[in-house]
Each structure stands twice: as C-alpha cells, then as structure tokens.
C-alpha positions in Angstrom: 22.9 -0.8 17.0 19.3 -1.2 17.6 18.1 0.7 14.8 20.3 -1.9 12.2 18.7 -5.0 14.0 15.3 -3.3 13.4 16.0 -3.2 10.1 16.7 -6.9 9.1 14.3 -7.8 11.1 11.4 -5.5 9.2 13.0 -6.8 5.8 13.0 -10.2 7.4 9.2 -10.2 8.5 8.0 -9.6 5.0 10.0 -12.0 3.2 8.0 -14.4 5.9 5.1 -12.5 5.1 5.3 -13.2 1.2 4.6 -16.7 1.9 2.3 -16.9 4.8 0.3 -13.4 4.1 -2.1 -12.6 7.2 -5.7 -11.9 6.3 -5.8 -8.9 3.9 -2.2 -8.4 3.0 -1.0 -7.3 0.2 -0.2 -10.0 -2.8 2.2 -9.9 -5.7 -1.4 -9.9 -7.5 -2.2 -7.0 -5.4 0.8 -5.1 -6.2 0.8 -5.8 -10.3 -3.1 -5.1 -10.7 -2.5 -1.5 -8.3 0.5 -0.8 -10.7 0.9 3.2 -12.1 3.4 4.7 -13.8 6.7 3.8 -12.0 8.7 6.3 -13.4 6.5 9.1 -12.7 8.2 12.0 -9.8 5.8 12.8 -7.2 7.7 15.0 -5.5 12.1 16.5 -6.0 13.9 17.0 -2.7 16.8 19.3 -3.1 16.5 18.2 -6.8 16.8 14.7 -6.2 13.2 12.7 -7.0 11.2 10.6 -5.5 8.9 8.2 -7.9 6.1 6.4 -7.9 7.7 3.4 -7.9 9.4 4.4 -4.3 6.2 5.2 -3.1 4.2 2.1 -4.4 7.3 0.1 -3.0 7.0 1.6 0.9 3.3 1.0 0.6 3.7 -2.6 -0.1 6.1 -2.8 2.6 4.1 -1.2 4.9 0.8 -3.2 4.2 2.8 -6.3 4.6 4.0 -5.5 7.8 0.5 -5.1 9.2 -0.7 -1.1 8.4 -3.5 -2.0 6.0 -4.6 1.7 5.6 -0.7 3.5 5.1 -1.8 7.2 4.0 -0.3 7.9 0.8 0.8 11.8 2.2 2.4 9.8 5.2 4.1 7.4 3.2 5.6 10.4 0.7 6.3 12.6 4.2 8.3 9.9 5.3 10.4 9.3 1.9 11.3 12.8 1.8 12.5 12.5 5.4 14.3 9.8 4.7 16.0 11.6 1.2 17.0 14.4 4.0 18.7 12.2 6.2 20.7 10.4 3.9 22.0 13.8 2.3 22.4 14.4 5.9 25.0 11.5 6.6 26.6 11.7 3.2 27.4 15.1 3.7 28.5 14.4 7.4 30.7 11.6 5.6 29.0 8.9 7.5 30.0 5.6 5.9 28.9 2.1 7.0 31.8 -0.2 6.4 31.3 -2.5 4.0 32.0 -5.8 5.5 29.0 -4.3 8.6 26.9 -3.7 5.7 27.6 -7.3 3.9 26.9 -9.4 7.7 23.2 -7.0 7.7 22.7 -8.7 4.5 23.8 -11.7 5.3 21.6 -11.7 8.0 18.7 -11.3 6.6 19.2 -13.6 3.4 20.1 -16.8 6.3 16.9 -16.1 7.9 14.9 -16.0 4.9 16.7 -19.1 4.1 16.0 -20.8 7.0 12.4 -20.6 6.2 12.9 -23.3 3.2 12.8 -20.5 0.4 15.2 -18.9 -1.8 16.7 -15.3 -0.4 16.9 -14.2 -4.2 13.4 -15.5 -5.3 11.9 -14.2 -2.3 13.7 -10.5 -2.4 12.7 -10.5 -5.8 8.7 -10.7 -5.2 9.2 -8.3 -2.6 10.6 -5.7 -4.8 14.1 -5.8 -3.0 16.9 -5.9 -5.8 20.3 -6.1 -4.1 21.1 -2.3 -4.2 17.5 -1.9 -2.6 17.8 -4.6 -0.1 21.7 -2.7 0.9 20.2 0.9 0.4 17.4 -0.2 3.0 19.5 -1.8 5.5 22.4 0.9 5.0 20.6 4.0 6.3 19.3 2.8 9.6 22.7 1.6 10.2 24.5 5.1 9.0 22.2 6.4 11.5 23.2 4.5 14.0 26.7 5.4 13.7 25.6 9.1 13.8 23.7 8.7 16.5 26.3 6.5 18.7 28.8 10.0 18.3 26.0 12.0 19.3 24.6 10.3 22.2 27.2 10.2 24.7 27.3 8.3 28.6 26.7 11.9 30.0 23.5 12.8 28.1 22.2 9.5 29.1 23.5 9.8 32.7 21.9 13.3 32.6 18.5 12.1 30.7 18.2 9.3 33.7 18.7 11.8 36.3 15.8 14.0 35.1 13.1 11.5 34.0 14.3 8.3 36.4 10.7 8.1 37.7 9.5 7.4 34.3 12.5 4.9 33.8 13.1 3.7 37.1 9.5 1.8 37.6 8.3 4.1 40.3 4.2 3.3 40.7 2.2 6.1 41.8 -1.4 5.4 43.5 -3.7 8.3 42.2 -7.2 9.1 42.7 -9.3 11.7 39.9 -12.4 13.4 39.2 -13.8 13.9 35.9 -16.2 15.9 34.1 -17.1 14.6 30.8 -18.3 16.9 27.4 -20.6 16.3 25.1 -18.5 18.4 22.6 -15.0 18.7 23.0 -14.4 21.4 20.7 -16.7 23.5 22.1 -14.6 26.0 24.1 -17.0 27.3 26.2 -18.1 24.0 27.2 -14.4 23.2 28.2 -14.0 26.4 30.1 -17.5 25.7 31.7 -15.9 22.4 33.3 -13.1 23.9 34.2 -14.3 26.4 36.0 -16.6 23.8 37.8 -13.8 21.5 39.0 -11.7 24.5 39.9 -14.2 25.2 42.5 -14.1 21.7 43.3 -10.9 21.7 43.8 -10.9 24.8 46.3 -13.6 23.1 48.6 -11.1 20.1 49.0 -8.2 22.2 49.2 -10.2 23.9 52.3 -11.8 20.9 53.9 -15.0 21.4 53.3 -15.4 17.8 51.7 -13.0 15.3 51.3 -11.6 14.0 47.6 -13.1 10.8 47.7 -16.3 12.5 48.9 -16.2 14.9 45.5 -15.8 12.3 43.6 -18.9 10.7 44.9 -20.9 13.6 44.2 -19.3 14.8 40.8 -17.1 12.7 39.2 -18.2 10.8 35.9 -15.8 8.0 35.6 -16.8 4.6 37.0 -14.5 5.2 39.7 -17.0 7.4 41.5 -18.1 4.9 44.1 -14.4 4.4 44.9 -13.1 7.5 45.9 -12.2 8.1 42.3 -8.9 5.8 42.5 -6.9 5.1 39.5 -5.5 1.7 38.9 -1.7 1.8 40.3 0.3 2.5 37.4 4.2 3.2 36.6 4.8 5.9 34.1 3.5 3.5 31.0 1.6 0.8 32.9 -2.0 0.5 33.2 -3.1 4.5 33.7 -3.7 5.7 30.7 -0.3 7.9 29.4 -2.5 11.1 28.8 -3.1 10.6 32.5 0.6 10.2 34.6 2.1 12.3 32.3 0.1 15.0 34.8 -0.3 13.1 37.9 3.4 11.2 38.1 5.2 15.3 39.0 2.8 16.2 41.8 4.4 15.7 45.2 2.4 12.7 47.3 -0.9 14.7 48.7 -1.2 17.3 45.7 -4.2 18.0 43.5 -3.6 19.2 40.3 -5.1 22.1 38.2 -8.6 20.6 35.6 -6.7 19.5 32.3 -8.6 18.3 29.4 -7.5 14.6 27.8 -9.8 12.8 25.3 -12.0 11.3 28.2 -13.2 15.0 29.0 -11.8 17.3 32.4 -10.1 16.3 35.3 -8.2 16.6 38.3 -6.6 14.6 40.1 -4.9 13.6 43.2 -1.4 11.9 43.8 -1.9 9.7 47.0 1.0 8.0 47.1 4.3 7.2 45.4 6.6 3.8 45.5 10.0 4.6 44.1 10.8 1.9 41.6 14.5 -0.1 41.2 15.2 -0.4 38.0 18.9 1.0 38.0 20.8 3.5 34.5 22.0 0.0 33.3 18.7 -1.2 33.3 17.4 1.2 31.1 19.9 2.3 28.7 18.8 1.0 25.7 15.7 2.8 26.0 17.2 5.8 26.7 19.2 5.6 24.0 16.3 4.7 21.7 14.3 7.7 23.2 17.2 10.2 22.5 18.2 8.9 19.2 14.6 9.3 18.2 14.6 13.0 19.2 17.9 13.5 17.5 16.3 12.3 14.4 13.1 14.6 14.9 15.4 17.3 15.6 17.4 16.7 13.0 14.5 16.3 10.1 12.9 19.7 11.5 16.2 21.5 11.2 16.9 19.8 7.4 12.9 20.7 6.0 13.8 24.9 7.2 15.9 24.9 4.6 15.0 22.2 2.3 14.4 22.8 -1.5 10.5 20.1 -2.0 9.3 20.7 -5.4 5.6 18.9 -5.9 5.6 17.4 -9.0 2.3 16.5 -8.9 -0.9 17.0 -6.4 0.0 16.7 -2.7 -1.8 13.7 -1.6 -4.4 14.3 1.4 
C-alpha cells in the first residue's frame, strides 16, 4: 500500500518540521497572525462544505512540507477532489479496517515520538486532532484498497508489455537539430521553423548532406559542433522528458517530423537503441503507482461531470 506509507510519512515530516522548520516555513506564529474566519464555506460539493479552516489547514501543510507558494485555487481544486473521492469509496462501501487504520496511526505517533517530542503536543500545533490525523491517513489508504481491486496482475502484465522500453531501462543514443524562436506564441513564427526543418529533413532523407553535417550548418543547440548528439538517455534519464517522449518510438536510423518543446523546433534522429534488463518484477511498483494515479485522474474527471460545486464565495485565481 504505497499510497498509506506516503501518507504517514507526509504527516510524519511535518511533525519533524514543527520543530526544526527550514528557512521560510510556516510557524504556529505564522498560522495564528494569517488566521480568517474558520468557519466561513468557500466552496459546497454535492452539498457538503468545504471551510476556510480546511483550506488554511492544507496550506499549512503544504508550506511545511516545502511548497512555499501553494496557490490558494490549487489547494481548494484539490479539496474538492478529495471531497469526491471519499463520497466515491463511501458509496462503493470501501472500508479501512480498523485495527489497519489504528497501526497507520500508530505509526506515525512512534516516529514522532522517537524524535523526543510528545505525538499529542506535536499533532496539536500542527492542527491534527485525532479525527483529523485518522480522516488524513484513512483516505489514502481506502484508496488503496480500491485501487488494489482495480489494478489487476494482467493490466500490469499488459501495461509492461506496451511501455517496457520506458520501464525496462532501454538507453537510446540520439542526435537533433533545433531551431530556436524568439516568440513562441507566434504561430507563424512556429510554422516558419517548421517548414524550414522540414526541408532539412528532406535533404538528409535524400543524401544530399549528412545529419551531423545539418546540424553544423543549422542547428542552434550547443551540440552543433557535435553532430547534434544528445546525451544517452533511458526514457527519464538525462534527455530532457519533452525530448524521448518523441525520439524513444522511432526505429534505430529514423528522423522524426519538427515538433515544438519549450527549447524551440526540432528534429531529431534515433541512432541507436540498447535494450535495457530491468525485468515486470522490477518495475511493478511503479507500474502500479503509474496506473493507480490514472485511475484516480480518471476517476476525479468522471466524478466533476456530474458533480453538484456551489461557490460560496469568489473563486480564487
């Protein structure tokens, strides 16, 4: 249950926090001088509310665990999701049983204990009465449970077999060409580029100059004077991601159509592929994390279609 071991582990980190804050946290100062109106409703999801003190509460947590800037829209976005999903479980009858539920909170009250301090003093600052502190570790874990029923061996199986180069640690050698802008927005601009490495991309395609040799002559990127090579990369390695999520399905030898990524317009060249080793059992856990993850985007997009949110007061920006 990954997603239950996050969860102590967050609660855990700010108890630790309290008491050793990093440069520009959030103190108990911070949080009684910043204080509004607690009982005040921001926003009702399917007529249940959400306050102001829930929102000033997942700001403090979230400034304690290192975002010093959490947007107050994002914060509210993500307590409404979280309102949706635990309607969700309840109504799918998905129960964490108790005594799974009393070791979480165990858990986290030893290592907070282990630090010298008192669990109940330092949950207190924090905000964390014992139905909050449960409520908090409870719905990751519910989660989990749903997820575990969802996410069988053969959509794993299935979810290696069609992305194993991503999973398995193949490294792909790669080579590019890029065209920077000096606006990004501008359309025409962009189309301008393209059109220009397009024809690049013919002339190599025909032999009338070789990649490393168009790189040379057009490309932008430092690289130039080395044939345009790319640092060898697996799938999230060095290459930046915006960059192998186009190159990593071209066959070895293949130059791909000019894409735009923030750096400005490219092609590029797949020279060479090493298939990697890492075997299913290697990667399971992340596979499970990365489908659990779209279950629960899934899941939230499906759930706001039909979802009654009533603004209470002005959306925040």
């Amino acid at each position: 249950m990954f997603i239950s071991l996050r969860s102590v582990l967050i609660v855990s980190s700010l108890a630790l926090l309290i008491f050793s804050p990093a440069p520009g946290s959030l103190s108990a100062a911070d949080q009684v001088s910043g204080a509004k109106d607690s009982t005040k409703v921001l926003v009702t999801v399917n007529g249940r509310p959400i306050t102001q003190a829930e929102l000033d509460f997942a700001t403090l947590t979230r400034r304690m665990a290192g975002d010093q800037k959490p947007a107050p829209a994002q914060m509210l976005e993500s307590l409404i999701n979280q309102r949706l999903i635990q309607e969700f479980l309840a109504d799918k009858k998905i129960t964490v049983p108790a005594e799974i539920l009393d070791q979480s909170v165990s858990r986290v009250r030893a290592l907070i204990q282990k630090t010298g301090n008192d669990p109940d003093q330092v949950l207190s600052k924090l905000g964390f009465t014992p139905e909050k502190l449960r409520a908090t570790i409870e719905l990751p874990l519910a989660w989990s449970i749903y997820a575990s029923n969802q996410i069988t061996p053969d959509k794993i199986q299935n979810y290696f077999t069609e992305h194993h180069e991503k999973l398995d640690g193949t490294r792909i050698e790669a080579s590019h060409i890029l065209l920077k802008l000096e606006d990004p927005s501008n359309q025409e601009s962009v189309d301008k580029a393209k059109t220009q490495l397009a024809d690049i991309r013919k002339q190599i395609l025909e032999g009338k100059l070789t990649f490393a040799e168009a790189a040379a002559q057009y490309s932008a990127a430092p690289s130039k004077q080395d044939g345009g090579k790319l640092v060898p990369s697996a799938y999230r390695g060095k290459m930046p991601l915006v960059l192998t999520q186009k190159i990593f399905p071209l066959e070895e030898g293949a130059i791909s159509e000019p894409f735009q990524t923030p750096f400005g317009i490219h092609i590029a060249q797949l020279n060479k592929k090493h298939p990697g080793q890492f075997s299913l059992e290697d990667v399971r856990g992340e596979i499970y994390r990365s489908l659990s993850r779209s279950l629960w985007d899934k899941t939230i997009q499906s759930l706001r279609s039909t979802a009654k949110i009533e603004w209470k007061t002005d959306r925040p920006s």
